[in-house]
C-alpha positions, 0 to 999 in steps of 0.5 A: 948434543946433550947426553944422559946417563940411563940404567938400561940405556947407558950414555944416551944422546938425544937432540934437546928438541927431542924432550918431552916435558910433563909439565905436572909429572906423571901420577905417582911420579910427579917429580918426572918432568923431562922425558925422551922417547927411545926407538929402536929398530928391534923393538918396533913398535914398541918404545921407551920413555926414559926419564932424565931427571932419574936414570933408573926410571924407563917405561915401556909404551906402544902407539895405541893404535897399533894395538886397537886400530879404532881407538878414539882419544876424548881428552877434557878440555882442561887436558887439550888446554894443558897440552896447549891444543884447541879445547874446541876440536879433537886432536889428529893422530899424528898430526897434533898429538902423539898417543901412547899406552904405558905396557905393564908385564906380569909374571903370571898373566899376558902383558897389559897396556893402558888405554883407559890413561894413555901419554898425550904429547903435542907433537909441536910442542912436545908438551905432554900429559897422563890423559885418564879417560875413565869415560871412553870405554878403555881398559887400564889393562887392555891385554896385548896380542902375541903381535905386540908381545913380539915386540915386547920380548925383544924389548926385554932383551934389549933392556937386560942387556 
């Protein structure tokens, strides 16, 4: 089974069909191609994106719709080909696509995540994609409920050890 090393993780072992490859690098981190999805019981629903081409790079990200129940992905043609998806019908939750929002925590504000530019990872594929939707009526910095902070302090924890 192929292994990483990660800063926060340690040694990571991970099943190769596991990876998930953006094919442009995400924005401001255009040299980060290959990343695997960490869950862990103790931090439900909350994951991690650790990259493994850096080990010093890791993202926090819940599924969004665990933080808005509604929320409608409307990708552009251009992305849902990118993702090697019908550019002709909307993706299904959990069926084509897997949708997560990045979290930010402040120091001296609530935690955010981004819903306006939520991950988009075809989940056949596991080819994936920054999908930035100014048009949807999402915030970039959507504030979480004390349900997902819960989530978020046992991450910080998890991470700091």
């Amino acid at each position: 089974m192929p292994q990483a090393e990660t800063l926060h993780f340690g040694t990571l072992e991970f099943d190769h069909r596991a990876v998930i490859e953006f094919p442009r690098g995400l924005p401001a981190f255009e040299d980060q191609r290959h990343f695997v999805i960490i869950e862990r019981e103790d931090t439900q629903p909350l994951v991690f994106l650790q990259s493994l081409d850096s080990r010093d790079l890791l993202f926090m990200a819940l599924p969004v719709r665990t933080v808005e129940p509604s929320y409608q992905l409307m990708p552009g043609a251009e992305d849902l080909e990118e993702l090697q998806l019908d550019p002709e019908r909307v993706p299904e939750e959990g069926k084509d696509v897997i949708t997560l929002g990045f979290v930010t925590v402040w120091e001296d504000r609530d935690a955010t995540i981004n819903l306006m530019a939520p991950v988009v990872v075809n989940a056949v594929t596991r080819r994936a994609l920054q999908v930035v939707q100014p048009w949807a009526g999402y915030s970039h910095q959507h504030r979480l409920g004390d349900k997902a902070l819960a989530g978020e302090a046992a991450a910080d924890e998890a991470v700091a050890r």
